[in-house]
N, C-alpha and C positions, 0 to 999 in steps of 0.2 A: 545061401546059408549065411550064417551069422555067425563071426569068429574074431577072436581076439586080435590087434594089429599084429605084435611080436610072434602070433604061433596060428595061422589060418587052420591047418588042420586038426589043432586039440581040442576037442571038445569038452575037455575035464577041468581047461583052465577059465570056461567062460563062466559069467552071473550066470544065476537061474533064469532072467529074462532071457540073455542071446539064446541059450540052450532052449530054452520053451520056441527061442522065436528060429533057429535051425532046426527045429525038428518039423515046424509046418514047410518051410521051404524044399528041405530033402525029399517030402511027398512029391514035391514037382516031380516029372519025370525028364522036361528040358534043364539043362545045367546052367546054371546063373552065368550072366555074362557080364555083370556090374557090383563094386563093392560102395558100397556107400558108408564112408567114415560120420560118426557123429560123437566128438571128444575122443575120447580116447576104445572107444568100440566100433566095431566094423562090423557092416551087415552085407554079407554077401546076397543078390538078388537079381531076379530078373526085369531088366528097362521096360519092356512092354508091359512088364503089368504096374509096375510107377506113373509110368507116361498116359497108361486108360485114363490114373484120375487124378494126375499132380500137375497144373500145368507147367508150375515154376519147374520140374524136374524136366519137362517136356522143352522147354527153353534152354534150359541148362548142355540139354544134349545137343540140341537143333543150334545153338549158338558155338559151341565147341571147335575151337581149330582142329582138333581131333576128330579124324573119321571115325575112330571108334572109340569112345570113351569108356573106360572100364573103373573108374576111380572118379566118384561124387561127394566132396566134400560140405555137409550139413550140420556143422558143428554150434552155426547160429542158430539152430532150429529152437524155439521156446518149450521150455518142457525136457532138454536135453534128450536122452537115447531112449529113456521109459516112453516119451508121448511120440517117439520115432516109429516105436515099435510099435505102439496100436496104430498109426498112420499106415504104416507097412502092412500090418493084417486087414487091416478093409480094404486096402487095394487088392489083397487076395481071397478077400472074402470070409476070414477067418474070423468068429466070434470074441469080440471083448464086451467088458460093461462097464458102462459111464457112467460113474457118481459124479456127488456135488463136490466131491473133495478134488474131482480130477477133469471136470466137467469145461473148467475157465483155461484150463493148460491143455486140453485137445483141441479146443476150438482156435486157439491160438497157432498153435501148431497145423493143424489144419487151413487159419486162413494165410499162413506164412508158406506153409507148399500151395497156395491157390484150389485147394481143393473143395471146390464150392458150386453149386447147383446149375450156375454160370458155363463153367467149362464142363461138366458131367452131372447129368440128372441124379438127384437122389445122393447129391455127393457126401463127405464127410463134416463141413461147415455148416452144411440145415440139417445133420441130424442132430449135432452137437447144439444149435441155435434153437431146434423143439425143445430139445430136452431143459436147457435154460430155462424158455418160456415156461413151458409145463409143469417142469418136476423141481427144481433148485429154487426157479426166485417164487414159489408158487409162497413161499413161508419165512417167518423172517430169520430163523435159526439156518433156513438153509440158504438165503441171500447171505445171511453173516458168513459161513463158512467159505460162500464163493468169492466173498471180497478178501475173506485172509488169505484166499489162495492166489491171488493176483498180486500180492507183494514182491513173488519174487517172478511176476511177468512183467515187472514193469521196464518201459512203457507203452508196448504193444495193448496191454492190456488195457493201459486207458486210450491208446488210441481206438482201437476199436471199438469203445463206450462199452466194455463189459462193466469197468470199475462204477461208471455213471448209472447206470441200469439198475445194479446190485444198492449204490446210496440210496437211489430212490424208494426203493423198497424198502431197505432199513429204514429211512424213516419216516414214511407211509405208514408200515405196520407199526412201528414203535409206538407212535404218534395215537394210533389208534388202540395198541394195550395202556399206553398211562392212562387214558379218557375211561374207555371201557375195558377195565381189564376181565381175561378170561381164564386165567388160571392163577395159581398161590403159587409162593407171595407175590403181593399186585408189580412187585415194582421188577421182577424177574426177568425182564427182557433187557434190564440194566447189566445183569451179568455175562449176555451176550456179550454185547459188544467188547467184553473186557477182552477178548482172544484178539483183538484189533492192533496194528500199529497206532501208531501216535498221527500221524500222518490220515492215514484213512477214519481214525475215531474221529479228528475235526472235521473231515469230510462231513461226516454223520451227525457231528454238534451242527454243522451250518444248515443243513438238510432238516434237523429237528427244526432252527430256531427259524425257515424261511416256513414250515409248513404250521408255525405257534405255538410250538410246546410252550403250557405252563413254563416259567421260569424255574419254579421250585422242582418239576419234574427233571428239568435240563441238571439242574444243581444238582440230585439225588444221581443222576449217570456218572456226573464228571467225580462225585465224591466216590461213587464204586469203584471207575475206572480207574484212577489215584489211586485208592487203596490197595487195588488188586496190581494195579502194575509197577509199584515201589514197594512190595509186601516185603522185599528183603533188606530194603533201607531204612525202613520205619516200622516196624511189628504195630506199636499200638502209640495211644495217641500224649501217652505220658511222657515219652523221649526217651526212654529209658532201653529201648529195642533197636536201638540204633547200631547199624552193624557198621565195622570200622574199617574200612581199608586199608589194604597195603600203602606203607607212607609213600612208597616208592613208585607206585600204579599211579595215580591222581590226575594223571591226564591218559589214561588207559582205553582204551578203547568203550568199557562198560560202561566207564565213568562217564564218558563224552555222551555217549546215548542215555544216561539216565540224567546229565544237566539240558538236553535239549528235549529231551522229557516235561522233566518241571517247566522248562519256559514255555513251552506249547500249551501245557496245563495251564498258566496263567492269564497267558493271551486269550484262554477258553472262557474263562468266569464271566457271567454273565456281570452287568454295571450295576446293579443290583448290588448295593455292599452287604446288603442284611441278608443274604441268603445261606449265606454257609456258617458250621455253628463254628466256634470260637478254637475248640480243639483241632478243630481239621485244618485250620486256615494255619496255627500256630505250627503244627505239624510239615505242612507245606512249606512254611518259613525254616525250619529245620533243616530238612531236605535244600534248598535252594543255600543254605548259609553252608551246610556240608559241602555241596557239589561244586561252589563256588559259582552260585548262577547271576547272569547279567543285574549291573543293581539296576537296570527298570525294573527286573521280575518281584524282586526284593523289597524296592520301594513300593510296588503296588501289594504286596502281602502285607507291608507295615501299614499301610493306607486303610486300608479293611481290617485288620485288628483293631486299628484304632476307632473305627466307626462302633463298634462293641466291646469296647474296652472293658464297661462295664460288667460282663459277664465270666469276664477272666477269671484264671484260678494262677495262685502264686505258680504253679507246675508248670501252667501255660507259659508265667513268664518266664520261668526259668530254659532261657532256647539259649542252646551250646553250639558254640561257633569250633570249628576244627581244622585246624593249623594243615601244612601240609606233612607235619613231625609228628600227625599222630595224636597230638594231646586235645585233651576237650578242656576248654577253655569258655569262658560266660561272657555271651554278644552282649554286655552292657551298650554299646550305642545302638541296636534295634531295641533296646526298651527303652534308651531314653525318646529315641524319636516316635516311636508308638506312644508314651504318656506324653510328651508335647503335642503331638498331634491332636489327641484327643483334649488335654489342657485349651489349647486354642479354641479348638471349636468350643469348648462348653464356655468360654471367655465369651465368644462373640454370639453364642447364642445367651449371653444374660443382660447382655448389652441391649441385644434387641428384645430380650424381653422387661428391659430395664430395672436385670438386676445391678448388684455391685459387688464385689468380691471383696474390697476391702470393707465392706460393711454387714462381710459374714454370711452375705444371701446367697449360697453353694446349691447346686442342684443334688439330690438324694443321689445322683450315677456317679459324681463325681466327690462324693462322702464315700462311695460306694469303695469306688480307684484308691481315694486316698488310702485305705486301711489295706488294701492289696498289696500297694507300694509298699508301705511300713511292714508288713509281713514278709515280702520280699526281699527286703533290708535284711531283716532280721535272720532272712534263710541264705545271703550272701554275705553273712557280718563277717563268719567263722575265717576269710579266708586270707590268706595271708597279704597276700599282692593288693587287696584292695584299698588302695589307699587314700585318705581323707578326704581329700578333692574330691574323687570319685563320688565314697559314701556321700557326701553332701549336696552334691549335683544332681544327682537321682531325690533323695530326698528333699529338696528345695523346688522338684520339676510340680511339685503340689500345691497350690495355695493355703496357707498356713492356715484361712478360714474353712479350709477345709476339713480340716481335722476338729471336731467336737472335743475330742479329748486326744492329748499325745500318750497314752499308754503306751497304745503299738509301738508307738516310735523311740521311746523310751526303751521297751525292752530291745529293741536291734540296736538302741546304743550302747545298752550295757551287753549286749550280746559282742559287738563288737570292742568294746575296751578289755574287755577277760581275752578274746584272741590277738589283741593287742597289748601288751602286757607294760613294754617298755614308752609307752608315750608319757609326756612329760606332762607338769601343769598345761602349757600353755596348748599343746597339741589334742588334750582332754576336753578343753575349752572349745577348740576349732569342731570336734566332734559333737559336742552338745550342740550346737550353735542354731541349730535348725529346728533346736527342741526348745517350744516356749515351757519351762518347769513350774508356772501358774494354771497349766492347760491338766495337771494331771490329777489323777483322782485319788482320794483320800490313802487307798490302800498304796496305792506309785508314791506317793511322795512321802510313806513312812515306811516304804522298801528304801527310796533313794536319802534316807536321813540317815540309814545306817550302810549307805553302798559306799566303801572306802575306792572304788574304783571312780566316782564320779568328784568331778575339778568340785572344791571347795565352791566357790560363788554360785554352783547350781544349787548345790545342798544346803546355802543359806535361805538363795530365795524361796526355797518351797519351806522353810522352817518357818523362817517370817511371815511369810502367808498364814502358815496354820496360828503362828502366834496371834496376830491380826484377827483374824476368825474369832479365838480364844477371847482376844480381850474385848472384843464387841457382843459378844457372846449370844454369835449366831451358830447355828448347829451344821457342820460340813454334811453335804450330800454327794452321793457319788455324782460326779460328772461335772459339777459346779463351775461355774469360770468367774474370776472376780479380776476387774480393773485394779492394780495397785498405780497410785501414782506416778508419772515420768517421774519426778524429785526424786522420790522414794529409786526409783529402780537407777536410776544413775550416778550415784552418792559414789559410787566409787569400789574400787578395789584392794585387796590387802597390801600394806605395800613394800614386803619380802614375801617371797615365795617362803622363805627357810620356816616361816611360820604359821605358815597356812596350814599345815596336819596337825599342830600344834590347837590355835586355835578353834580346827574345826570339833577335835576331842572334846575340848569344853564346850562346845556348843551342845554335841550329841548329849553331854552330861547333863544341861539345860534343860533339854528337851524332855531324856527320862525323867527329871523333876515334876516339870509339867504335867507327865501323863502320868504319876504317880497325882499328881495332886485332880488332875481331871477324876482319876477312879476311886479317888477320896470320896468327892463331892457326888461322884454315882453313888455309890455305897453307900453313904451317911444322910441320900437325900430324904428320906422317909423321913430319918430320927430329926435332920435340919428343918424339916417342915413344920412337924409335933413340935419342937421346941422354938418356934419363930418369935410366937406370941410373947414369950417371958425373956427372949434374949431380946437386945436393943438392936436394931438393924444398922445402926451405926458400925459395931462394932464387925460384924460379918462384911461389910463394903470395907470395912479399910482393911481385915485382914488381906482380903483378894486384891482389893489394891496396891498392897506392900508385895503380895508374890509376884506381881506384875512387873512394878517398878522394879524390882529385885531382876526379872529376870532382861526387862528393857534395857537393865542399866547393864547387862552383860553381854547383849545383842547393839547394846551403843559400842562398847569398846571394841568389839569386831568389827562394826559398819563395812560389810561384806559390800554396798553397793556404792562405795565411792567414785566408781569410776568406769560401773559398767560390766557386762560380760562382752568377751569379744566377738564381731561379730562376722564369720568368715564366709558366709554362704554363697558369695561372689564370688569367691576362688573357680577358674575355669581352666582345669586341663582335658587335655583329650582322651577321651574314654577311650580303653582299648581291652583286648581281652584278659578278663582274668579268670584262673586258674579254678575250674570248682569241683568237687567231689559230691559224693550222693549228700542230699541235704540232709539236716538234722531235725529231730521232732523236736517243733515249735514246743515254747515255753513262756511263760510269763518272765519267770525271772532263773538266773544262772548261779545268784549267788552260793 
């Protein structure tokens, strides 16, 4: 019979198993003369009918300094007391039934007491080893499930090529649904595999990739498998589902299994960098900057963002780095080294295609980048810690011919001066610095004629421009870029601060002149045409000439470029994280 250690004769304190499994035994009518412990349950039983078909049980006794052994300790038995107890009823002849679920842990258990065709005909290791062939790995759903059950046989279980048998089969059949698939949706035997370890799913990546899975089929697994086995660390692919642990767990046991998670997933990618889309890869960088994973893992996630840079969304780049206090914090150095990486390569591929960057020949991907970064700016202007170096570092990681027009980057400057409030001339200066204010288009540079947040010397050169424009009397189009003279642009600067808001009011006043007298000359252009003939043309050139001089001669006593704007874009300190909260809906302008 079968009975608990502490109380051999209570029947009421056993599992439902001992109880099922003392009730075939008490049919005996000889009295057990052996207990056989397995962990912490006891199977009382009789030797000779163990000894018909176990040989190792058969040893066990026949070895024994004990004439007669009543106590067999089988606590290493694979499968623990459950796969004891079917072992025990087919030596008695008692009926069980063997699924796939329980198919790899009987045969285990089976070739662990020797009970095998070898030492008794028709034993319990070739009926378990038909049933394999036959019935479990006959399918691939039912190899998957035999190889999850061999996780916790290991390593018997690969020793005895169950674990080998089962890959092969997964990806024989997989191999043969991605090609021909036979049932909806095609790609469905990807969600098999997700009930896998980490461990056994590589298995099955190597097994794909020696028997040629497409690449892109390979990528479509490892993207399910990812997604289904970090479902509770990353919901979706915005960042935004990220669930936060305990400050004080961080090397937790969960934790440790889901960083050696990620790194396995990466060692998996195929070398292929263009396979995976741009969200999932960024997401993965998430996860690994979370979990604090190996920086190879990290550095190869930055590597392959970088190869599609172009296709990123500011969201993508917004990846939140997380302290072990808890706080989410913005990995500013995996974006600077993801836009350098990519910067270089588009560098040396213009080389070799003999472009030149200072002569404006930019690839349309990397026009693409530029407006993403200035976007990004602008969606990390708001925040407090970010400071100047920083801003400029990032925005300088772009070749300045890249940018057709600085609008975007315009607006994350003024986006960032309004969250910066207390910066002085000189530090207003350092902020622009990166922003050519010739680069901007008609409507930007008569937002920035009236932006009291921006340093005086930006808001002349874009007045001067337009003045320029005016007295040449060419017609501004959106996006225009015009060469002003080095002379011109280095004349100099105001030379008291005390006077500079001073100055710059009478300029703004200048300017309203101007455009009063521009909507003149709209308005009255009919009646000025009709009466060209009778008026002396003399006399219309030198009015416009005197408004000119008048206003030249008032943009002389300013002479905003005496000496330059300063130029700080070199500044290099070390990016670290800063602080960010849910971003804000982008805007043109904040005034």
């Amino acid at each position: 019979m079968a009975t608990e250690a502490n109380n051999p004769i209570s029947m009421n304190s056993m599992s439902s198993s001992l109880q099922r499994t003392g009730q075939w035994v008490f049919s005996q009518d000889i009295p057990t003369d052996v207990v056989v412990e397995v962990g912490e349950a006891n199977f009382s039983l009789h030797k000779f009918m163990l000894v018909a078909k176990s040989n190792y049980i058969r040893k066990l006794i026949m070895e024994s300094k004990d004439s007669d052994v009543t106590r067999i300790d089988l606590s290493d038995i694979p499968g623990g007391p459950e796969m004891f107890e079917k072992a025990a009823k087919f030596c008695y002849g008692v009926n069980f039934e063997i699924t796939v679920q329980n198919v790899a842990a009987l045969h285990c258990a089976a070739e662990f007491l020797q009970m095998t065709d070898k030492y008794c005909d028709n034993n319990l290791a070739g009926r378990t080893q038909d049933f394999l062939s036959q019935v479990a790995l006959s399918s691939l759903s039912g190899a998957v499930v035999v190889l999850k059950s061999c996780e916790i046989l290991l390593p018997i279980s690969r020793d005895l090529g169950i674990v080998r048998r089962c890959v092969d089969v997964v990806g024989t059949k997989a191999c043969n649904e991605a090609m021909f698939p036979c049932r909806t949706p095609p790609n469905w035997w990807t969600e098999e595999l997700c009930i896998l370890d980490v461990d056994f799913f590589t298995d099955v990546v190597a097994s794909l990739k020696q028997r040629g899975l497409k690449p892109s089929s390979l990528a479509s697994a490892i993207i399910t498998y990812t997604e289904r086995s970090l479902r509770d660390l990353v919901r979706d692919h915005s960042g935004r589902g990220v669930k936060f642990s305990d400050p004080e767990n961080n090397d937790s046991e969960e934790r440790s299994q889901q960083r050696d998670l990620v790194e396995s997933i990466v060692t998996l990618l195929p070398s292929d960098k263009g396979l995976f889309p741009i969200n999932f890869l960024c997401s993965l960088l998430r996860c690994a900057v979370f979990l604090d994973a190996s920086l190879a893992s990290k550095n190869e996630l930055e590597k392959r963002i970088s190869v599609v840079l172009e296709h990123v969304s500011v969201d993508d780049l917004l990846i939140p780095s997380f302290t072990y206090d808890g706080e989410r914090l913005l990995d500013l150095d995996s974006v600077r080294r993801i836009i350098s990486v990519f910067v270089e390569k588009e560098k040396n591929v213009g080389v070799f295609n003999g472009g030149d960057f200072n002569k404006g020949l930019c690839s349309v991907s990397l026009q693409r980048v530029a407006r993403t970064v200035d976007s990004y700016l602008a969606e990390i202007a708001t925040h407090g810690e970010l400071t100047i170096s920083k801003f400029n570092a990032i925005a300088n990681l772009v070749p300045k011919s890249a940018r057709k027009s600085d609008d975007d980057l315009y607006r994350a400057i003024d986006i960032f001066l309004k969250a910066h409030p207390n910066l002085d001339e000189i530090e207003r200066e350092k902020v622009c610095s990166s922003m050519d204010p010739l680069k901007l288009s008609y409507e930007a540079r008569l937002h920035a004629s009236q932006n009291k947040r921006l340093p005086v010397n930006i808001v002349l050169h874009a007045l001067y421009y337009d003045q320029l424009k005016l007295r040449s009397g060419v017609e501004d189009r959106e996006g225009a870029v015009v060469v002003v003279p080095e002379a011109v642009a280095t004349r100099g600067q105001v030379k008291a601060d005390a006077s500079l808001a001073k100055e710059n009011e009478a300029l703004r006043s200048e300017l309203m002149k101007m455009k009063m007298y521009v909507s003149d000359l709209q308005k009255n252009g009919g009646a000025a045409g009709a009466s060209s003939s009778n008026a002396p043309p003399s006399n219309k050139k030198s009015g416009k000439s005197n408004f000119f001089s008048s206003v030249s001669k008032k943009l002389g006593k300013l002479n905003p470029f005496r000496h330059g704007s300063k130029d700080t874009s070199n500044i290099d300190e070390d990016l670290a994280g800063v602080d960010i909260t849910k971003p804000r809906r982008r805007r043109f302008s904040i005034s």
